[in-house]
N, C-alpha and C positions, 0 to 999 in steps of 0.2 A: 504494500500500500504506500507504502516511503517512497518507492523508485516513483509509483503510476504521479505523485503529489508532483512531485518534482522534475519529471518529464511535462506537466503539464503547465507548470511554472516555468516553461522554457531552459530549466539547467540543462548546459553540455553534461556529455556522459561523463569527462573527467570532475566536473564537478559536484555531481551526484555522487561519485565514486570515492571521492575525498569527506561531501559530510556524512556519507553512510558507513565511512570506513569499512568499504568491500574494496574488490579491485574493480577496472575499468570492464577486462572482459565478462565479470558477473552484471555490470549494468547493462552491458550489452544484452545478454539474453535477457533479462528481465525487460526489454525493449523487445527483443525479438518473437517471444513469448506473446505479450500485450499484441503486438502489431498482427500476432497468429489469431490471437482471439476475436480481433477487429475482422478478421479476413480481408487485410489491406497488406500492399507490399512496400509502397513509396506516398511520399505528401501530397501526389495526387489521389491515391486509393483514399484517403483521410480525409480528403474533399468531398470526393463520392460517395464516400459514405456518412459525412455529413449532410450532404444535400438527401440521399437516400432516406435516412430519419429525421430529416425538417429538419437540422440545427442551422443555426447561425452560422453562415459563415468564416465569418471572425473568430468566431468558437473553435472550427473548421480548424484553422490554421494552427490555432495557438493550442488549443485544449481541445482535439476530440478524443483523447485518450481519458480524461477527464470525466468530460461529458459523454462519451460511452458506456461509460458505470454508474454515473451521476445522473440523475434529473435535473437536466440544464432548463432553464424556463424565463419568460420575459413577463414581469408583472408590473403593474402602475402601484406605488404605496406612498402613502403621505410621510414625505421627513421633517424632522424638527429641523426648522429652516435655519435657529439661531446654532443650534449646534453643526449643522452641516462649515456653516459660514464661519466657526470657530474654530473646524477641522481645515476648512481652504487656506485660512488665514495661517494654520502652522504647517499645513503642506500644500500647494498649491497641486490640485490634481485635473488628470485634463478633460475628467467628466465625473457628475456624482457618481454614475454605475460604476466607475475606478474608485472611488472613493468609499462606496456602499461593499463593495465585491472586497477591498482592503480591511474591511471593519468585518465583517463576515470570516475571515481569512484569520484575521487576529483570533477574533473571536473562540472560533473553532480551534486553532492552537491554545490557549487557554484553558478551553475546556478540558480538550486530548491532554495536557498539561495537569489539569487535575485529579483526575480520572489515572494517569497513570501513577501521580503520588500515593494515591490511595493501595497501590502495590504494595509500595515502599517499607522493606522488611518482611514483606510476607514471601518471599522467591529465594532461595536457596542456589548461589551461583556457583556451580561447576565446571573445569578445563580453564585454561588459560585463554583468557580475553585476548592478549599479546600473536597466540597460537593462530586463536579465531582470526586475528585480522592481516594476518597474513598469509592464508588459505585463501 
């Protein structure tokens, strides 16, 4: 689920491969994998098959790996205008939906974040971590 995030967040494989502390050719299949389950072979199958199941375009491009697992969806919602205007003001972004989609993104790390402390002490770690990450 790490690799599909972060493929879809446009990281190269080497950089994927560094914050997952695996190596480059395991990112690779985890690409090659995904793109089997897509039944897509290159950025134009990604297309096709984004236009095949309605998505966005843009989506297309950047995230159908994403939104091929996801429920990608375009809705109208009311935002709190002063807060939006308090988030431009410290980061100036180049549309709310970037801005809404960034707060969403937080958000869910957060959660994932929480969720996983609640672990914390109950997993019992065996073999060398050091081993693990250079296999």
């Amino acid at each position: 689920m790490d690799v599909l995030k972060l493929i879809a967040d446009e990281n190269p494989t080497h950089q994927i491969a560094e914050k997952l502390f695996i190596s480059v050719p395991t990112v690779e299949t985890h690409r090659r994998h995904l793109m089997h389950k897509l039944g897509v072979k290159s950025v134009v199958g990604k297309v096709k098959f984004a236009i095949k199941h309605g998505l966005p375009l843009d989506l297309a491009q950047k995230n159908s790996f994403f939104c091929a697992n996801y429920t990608c969806m375009a809705t109208n919602i009311d935002l709190d205008a002063a807060k939006l205007s308090q988030i431009m003001a410290i980061k100036p972004f180049k549309s709310k939906k970037e801005a809404v989609n960034e707060a969403l993104t937080n958000y869910l790390n957060y959660l994932l974040t929480q969720q996983a402390l609640t672990l914390k002490g109950s997993k019992i770690w065996e073999g060398s971590l050091d081993q693990m990450r250079r296999d």
